[in-house]
C-alpha positions, 0 to 999 in steps of 0.5 A: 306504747310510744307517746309523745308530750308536748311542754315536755318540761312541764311540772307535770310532764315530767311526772308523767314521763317518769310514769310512764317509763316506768311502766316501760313505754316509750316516752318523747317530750317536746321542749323549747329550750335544748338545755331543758333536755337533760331533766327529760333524760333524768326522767326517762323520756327522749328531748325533742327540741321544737318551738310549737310557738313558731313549728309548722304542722309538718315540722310537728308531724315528723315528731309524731309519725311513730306515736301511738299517741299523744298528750298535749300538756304545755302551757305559757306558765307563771309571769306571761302575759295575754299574748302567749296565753293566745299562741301556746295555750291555744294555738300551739294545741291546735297546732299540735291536733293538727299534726296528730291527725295529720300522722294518723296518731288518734290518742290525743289526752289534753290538760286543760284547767276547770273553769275553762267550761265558762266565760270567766266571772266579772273581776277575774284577773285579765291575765288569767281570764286569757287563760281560760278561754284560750283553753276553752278555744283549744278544748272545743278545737279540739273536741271538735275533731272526728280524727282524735280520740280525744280526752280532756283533763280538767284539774282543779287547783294544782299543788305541789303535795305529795300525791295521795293516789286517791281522786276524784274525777267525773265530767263535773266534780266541783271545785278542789285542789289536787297535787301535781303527782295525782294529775300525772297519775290520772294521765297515764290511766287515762291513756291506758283506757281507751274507753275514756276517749271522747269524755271531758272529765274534772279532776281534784283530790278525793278518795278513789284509788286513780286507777279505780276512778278511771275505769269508773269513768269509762264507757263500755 
C-alpha cells in the first residue's frame, strides 16, 4: 500500500512512517521545509516538499495520484498563534480531502485531538480554544465527505512515554494520556481496517493489545 502523510515531520508522523515501512508499505510525508527530509529518509519514507499552507488542491493532487490512501496528521504546533491554528489545522485538511478526493484516494485517517467534539469550556486558554474548533471544522469538513472513507482519531493527552502497545480506543473513552508511540501504532491499524472507515474514535492508554482494540472497534 502507498500512503501519503501530510505533517510528514510530525512527532507522530514519523513514528507512523517508520511503522509503516516497517511492515513494507510504501510510505510518502509531506513537509514544509526541504531540510526536514533527511529524518523522513532516516524513517523510511520519501520527503515531498509542499506548503499545504499556500499549495492548491491541484498542486496537492499530483502528490497523491498514486496513493492507496492518505493520513492527515499535520498541525501548527507549539508557540503558533490563532491564525495558523485556522489555516493548518483547519484549511490545510480541507484542503488536503479536497485533493484526495480529487485523486480518487478514498482512505482518508485523520488525527485529530479529544475535545474537539465541544465548544470548548469558558477560561480555556484562546490559543488552544482556536485549536480545537479549528479541528472540530476540519472533522465535520471532513466527515461530511461521501468520497472518503474517513477515520477520525481522537488522542487524549499526548506523551512522549515508551509506548505500551495496550490502548484504549472507542467513539468515547473519557479523558487519558496516551504515549505518541501507541497513537502511531492505532494508525497504522486502523489503516489496515478497513472496517473502521466512517467511525469517530477516542484514544488513550489502556489495556487492550492496539491491534485487538481495533478490530473490536470495526464493523462487519
Amino acid at each position: 500500500m502507498r500512503i501519503v502523510i501530510a505533517g510528514g515531520h510530525g512527532q507522530i508522523a514519523l513514528r507512523l512512517e517508520r511503522l509503516l515501512a516497517g511492515r513494507g508499505d510504501e510510505v510518502a510525508g509531506i513537509i514544509r521545509r526541504p531540510e526536514q527530509a533527511g529524518d523522513l529518509l532516516a524513517a523510511g519514507a520519501e520527503p515531498v516538499v509542499c506548503d499545504l499552507e499556500s499549495a492548491s488542491v491541484e498542486d496537492v493532487v499530483r502528490h497523491l495520484e498514486s496513493a492507496d490512501a492518505a493520513v492527515f496528521a499535520a498541525g501548527a504546533g507549539p508557540g503558533s498563534g490563532i491564525e495558523r491554528k485556522d489555516s493548518v489545522d483547519r484549511a490545510a485538511a480541507s484542503l488536503f480531502a479536497d485533493a484526495a478526493e480529487a485523486a480518487g484516494v478514498r482512505r482518508f485517517v485523520v488525527v485529530s485531538s479529544m475535545g474537539a467534539d465541544r465548544e470548548p469550556p469558558e477560561g480555556t486558554d484562546p490559543v488552544f480554544a482556536a485549536y480545537l474548533r479549528a479541528k472540530a471544522a476540519a472533522d465535520a469538513d471532513v466527515m461530511a465527505r461521501a468520497g472518503l472513507d474517513w477515520t477520525i482519531l481522537r488522542p487524549g493527552s499526548l506523551t512522549d512515554e515508551p509506548g505500551t502497545g495496550l490502548v484504549t480506543l472507542a467513539e468515547s473513552t473519557g479523558r487519558g494520556a496516551v504515549p505518541r508511540d501507541d497513537v502511531a501504532a492505532a494508525l497504522a491499524a486502523l489503516l489496515a481496517e478497513p472496517g473502521t472507515a466512517g467511525l469517530t474514535l477516542e484514544l488513550v492508554g489502556g489495556d487492550t493489545p492496539v491491534e485487538k482494540a481495533v478490530r473490536d472497534v470495526a464493523r462487519g
